[in-house]
matplotlib code that plots the C-alpha trace (Angstrom):
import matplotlib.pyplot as plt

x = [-4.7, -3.8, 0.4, 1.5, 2.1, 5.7, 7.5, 7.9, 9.5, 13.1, 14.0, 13.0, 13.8, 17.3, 18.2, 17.3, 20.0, 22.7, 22.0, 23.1, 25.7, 27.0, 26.8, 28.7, 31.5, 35.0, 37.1, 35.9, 36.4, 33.8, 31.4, 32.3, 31.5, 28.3, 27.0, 28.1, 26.2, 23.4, 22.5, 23.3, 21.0, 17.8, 18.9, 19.1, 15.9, 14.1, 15.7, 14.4, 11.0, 11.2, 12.4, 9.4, 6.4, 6.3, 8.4, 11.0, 13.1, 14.7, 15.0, 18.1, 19.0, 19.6, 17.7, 21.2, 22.5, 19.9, 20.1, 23.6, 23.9, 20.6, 22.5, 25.9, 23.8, 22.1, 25.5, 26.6, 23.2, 23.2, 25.4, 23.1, 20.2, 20.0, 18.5, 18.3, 15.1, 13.3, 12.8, 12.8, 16.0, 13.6, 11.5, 14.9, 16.2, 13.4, 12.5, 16.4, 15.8, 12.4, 13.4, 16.8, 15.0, 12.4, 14.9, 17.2, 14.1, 12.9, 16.4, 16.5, 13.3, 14.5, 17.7, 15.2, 13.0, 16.3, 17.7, 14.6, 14.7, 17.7, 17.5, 15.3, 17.9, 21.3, 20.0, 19.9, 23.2, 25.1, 24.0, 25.4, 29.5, 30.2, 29.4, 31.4, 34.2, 37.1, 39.0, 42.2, 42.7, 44.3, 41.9, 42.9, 44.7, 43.1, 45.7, 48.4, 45.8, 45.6, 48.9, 50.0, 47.2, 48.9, 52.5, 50.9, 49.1, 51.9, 54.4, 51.5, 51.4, 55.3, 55.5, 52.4, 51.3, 48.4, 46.3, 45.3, 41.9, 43.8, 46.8, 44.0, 42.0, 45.0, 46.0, 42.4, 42.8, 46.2, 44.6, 41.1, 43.1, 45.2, 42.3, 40.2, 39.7, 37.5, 36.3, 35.4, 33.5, 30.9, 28.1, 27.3, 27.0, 30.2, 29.0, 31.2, 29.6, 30.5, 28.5, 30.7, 33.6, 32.8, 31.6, 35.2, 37.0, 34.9, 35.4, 39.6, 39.0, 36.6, 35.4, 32.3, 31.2, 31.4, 35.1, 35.9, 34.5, 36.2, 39.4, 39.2, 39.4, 43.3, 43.4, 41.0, 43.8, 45.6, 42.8, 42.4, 45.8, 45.6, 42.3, 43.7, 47.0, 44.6, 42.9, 45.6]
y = [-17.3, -19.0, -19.8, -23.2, -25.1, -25.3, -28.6, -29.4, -32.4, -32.1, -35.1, -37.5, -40.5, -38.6, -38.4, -42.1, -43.2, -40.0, -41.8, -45.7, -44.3, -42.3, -45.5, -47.5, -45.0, -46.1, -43.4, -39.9, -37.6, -39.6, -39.6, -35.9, -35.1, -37.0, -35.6, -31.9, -32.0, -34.1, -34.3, -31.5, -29.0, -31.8, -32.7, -29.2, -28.4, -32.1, -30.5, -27.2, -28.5, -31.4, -28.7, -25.9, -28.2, -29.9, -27.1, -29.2, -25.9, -26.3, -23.8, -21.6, -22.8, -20.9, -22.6, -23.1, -24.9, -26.9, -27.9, -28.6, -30.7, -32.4, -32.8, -34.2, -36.7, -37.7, -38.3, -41.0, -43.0, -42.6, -46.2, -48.0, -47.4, -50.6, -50.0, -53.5, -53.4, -51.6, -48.8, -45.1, -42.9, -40.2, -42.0, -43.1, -40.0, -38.1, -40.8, -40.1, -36.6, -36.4, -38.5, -37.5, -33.8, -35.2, -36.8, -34.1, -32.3, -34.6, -34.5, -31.1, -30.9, -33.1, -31.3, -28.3, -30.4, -31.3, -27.3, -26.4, -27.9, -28.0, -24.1, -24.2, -25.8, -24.2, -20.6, -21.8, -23.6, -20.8, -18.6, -20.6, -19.8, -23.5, -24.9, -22.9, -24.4, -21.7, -22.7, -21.0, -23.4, -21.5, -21.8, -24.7, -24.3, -26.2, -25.6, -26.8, -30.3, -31.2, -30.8, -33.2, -35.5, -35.2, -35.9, -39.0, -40.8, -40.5, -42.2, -44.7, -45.6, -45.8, -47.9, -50.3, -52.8, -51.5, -52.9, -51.3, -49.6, -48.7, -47.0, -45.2, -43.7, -42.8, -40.6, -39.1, -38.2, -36.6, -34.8, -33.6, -32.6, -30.5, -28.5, -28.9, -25.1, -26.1, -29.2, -28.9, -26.0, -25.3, -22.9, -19.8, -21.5, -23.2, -26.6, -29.5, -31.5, -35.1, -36.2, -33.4, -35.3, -38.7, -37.8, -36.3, -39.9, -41.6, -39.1, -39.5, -43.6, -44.7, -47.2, -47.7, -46.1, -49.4, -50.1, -46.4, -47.4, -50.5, -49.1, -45.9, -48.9, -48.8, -44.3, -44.1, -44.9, -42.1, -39.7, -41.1, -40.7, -37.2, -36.2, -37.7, -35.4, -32.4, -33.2, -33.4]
z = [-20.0, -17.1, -16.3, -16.8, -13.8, -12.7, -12.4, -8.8, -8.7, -7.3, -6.2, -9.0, -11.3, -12.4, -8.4, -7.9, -10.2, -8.9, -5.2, -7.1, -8.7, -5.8, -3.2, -5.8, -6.5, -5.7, -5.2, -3.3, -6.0, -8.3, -5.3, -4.8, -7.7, -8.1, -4.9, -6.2, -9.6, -8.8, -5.3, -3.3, -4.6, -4.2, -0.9, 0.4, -1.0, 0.9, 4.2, 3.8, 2.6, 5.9, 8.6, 7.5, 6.7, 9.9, 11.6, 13.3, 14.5, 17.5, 20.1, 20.0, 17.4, 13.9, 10.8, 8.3, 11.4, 11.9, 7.9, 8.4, 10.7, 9.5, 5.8, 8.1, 9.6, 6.3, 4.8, 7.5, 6.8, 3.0, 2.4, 4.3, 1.7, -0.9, -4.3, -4.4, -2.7, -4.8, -2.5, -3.1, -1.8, -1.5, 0.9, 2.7, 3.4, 4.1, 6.7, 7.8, 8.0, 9.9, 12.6, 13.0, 13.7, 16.4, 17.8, 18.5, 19.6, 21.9, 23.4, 23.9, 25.2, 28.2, 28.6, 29.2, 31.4, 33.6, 33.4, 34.4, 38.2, 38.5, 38.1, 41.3, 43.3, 42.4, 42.7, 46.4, 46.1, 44.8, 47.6, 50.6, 51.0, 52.6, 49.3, 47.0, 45.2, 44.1, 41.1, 40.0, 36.9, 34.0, 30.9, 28.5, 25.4, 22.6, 20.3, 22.6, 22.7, 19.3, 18.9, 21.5, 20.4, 17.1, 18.3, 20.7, 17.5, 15.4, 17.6, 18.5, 15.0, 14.7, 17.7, 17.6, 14.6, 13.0, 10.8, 7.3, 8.7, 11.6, 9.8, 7.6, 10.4, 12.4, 9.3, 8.7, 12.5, 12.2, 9.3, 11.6, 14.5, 11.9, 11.0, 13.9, 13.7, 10.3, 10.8, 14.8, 14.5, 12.8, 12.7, 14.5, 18.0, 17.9, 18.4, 18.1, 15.4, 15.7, 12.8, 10.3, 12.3, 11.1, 7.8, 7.4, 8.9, 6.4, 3.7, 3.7, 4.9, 2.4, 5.4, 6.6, 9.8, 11.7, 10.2, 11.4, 14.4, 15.6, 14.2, 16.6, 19.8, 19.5, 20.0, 22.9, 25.0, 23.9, 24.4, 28.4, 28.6, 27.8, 29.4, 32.5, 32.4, 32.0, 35.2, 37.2]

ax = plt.figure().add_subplot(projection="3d")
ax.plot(x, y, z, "-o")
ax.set_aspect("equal")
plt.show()
């Protein structure tokens, strides 16, 4: 007697309406927990599925980092699908996903392109004495950064008038540099992950990326500032 066929369908009907409720959410810890009962499972499984049937690895890089920062990126573009249109979320992100990972493949396959002849000509560079540049620069303490990027933003905000949005992100970005040692890195390379970054603004903001965005104009100053100190 032959086994009855398993239901295969992950990401279906009951996911739809988890993605509408979860885009019109008001507070994070309703979204949170939308996202934890009813979409994080389905979304890890349309990664996994996207990333090993048209295997879109990329090279050195380990596949749960790859789904991670895949599922980070994801996140950032979720608001931006509308029900209203009568289109499917599946479709969306799966889209999101696929082309996000060519993407990031494509660029690393011209960063490769670019190592490889350069390769050609520094081996040759690094040979001839009159072109070597000694540096005696001590290595640079990131803890000692954050926390005078810290101490910088919050007398910014005591000393400037800021908007709401702009009082909200300079708080989320008290709170990132904080834990920078969580929220900075992330997998086994150690790769900055900007997208994790901005998920997290958004996350403690509840603004949109473009809000986040123009709010973040008024602390790039402080950041030059800084970066320009280092250099000296």
């Amino acid at each position: 007697m032959p086994r009855p066929k398993k239901n295969k369908i992950y990401f279906g009907e009951p996911q739809e309406r988890a993605v509408r409720m979860f885009l019109t959410a008001h507070t994070f810890t309703e979204r949170n927990k939308i996202y934890t009962e009813y979409l994080r499972a389905p979304l890890n499984k349309m990664i996994d599925s996207i990333i090993r049937r048209y295997k879109l690895y990329r090279k050195n890089e380990e596949f749960r980092d790859i789904h991670a920062d895949v599922l980070s990126f994801l996140m950032t573009k979720a608001e931006k699908f509308k029900p209203e249109k009568n289109k499917k979320a599946y479709s969306y992100f799966g889209t999101i996903c696929k082309n996000y990972l060519m993407g990031q493949i494509i660029k690393d396959q011209k960063l490769q392109n670019r190592h490889t002849s350069y390769e050609g000509i520094s081996t040759y560079l690094e040979t001839r004495e009159d072109l070597i540049y000694y540096m005696n620069k001590e290595p640079t303490d990131h803890n000692k950064i954050f926390v005078s990027l810290i101490d910088r933003i919050e007398s910014f905000m005591a000393e400037n008038h800021l908007n709401e949005n702009e009082i909200k992100v300079g708080g989320a970005l008290i709170e990132v540099f904080t834990n920078y040692d969580e929220i900075f890195i992330h997998g086994a390379g150690n790769k900055f992950n900007k997208n994790l970054v901005l998920l997290s603004l958004r996350e403690m903001t509840n603004l949109s990326t473009k809000e986040i965005r123009n709010s973040l104009k008024k602390y790039k100053m402080i950041y030059k500032v800084l970066s320009d100190e280092l250099q000296d």
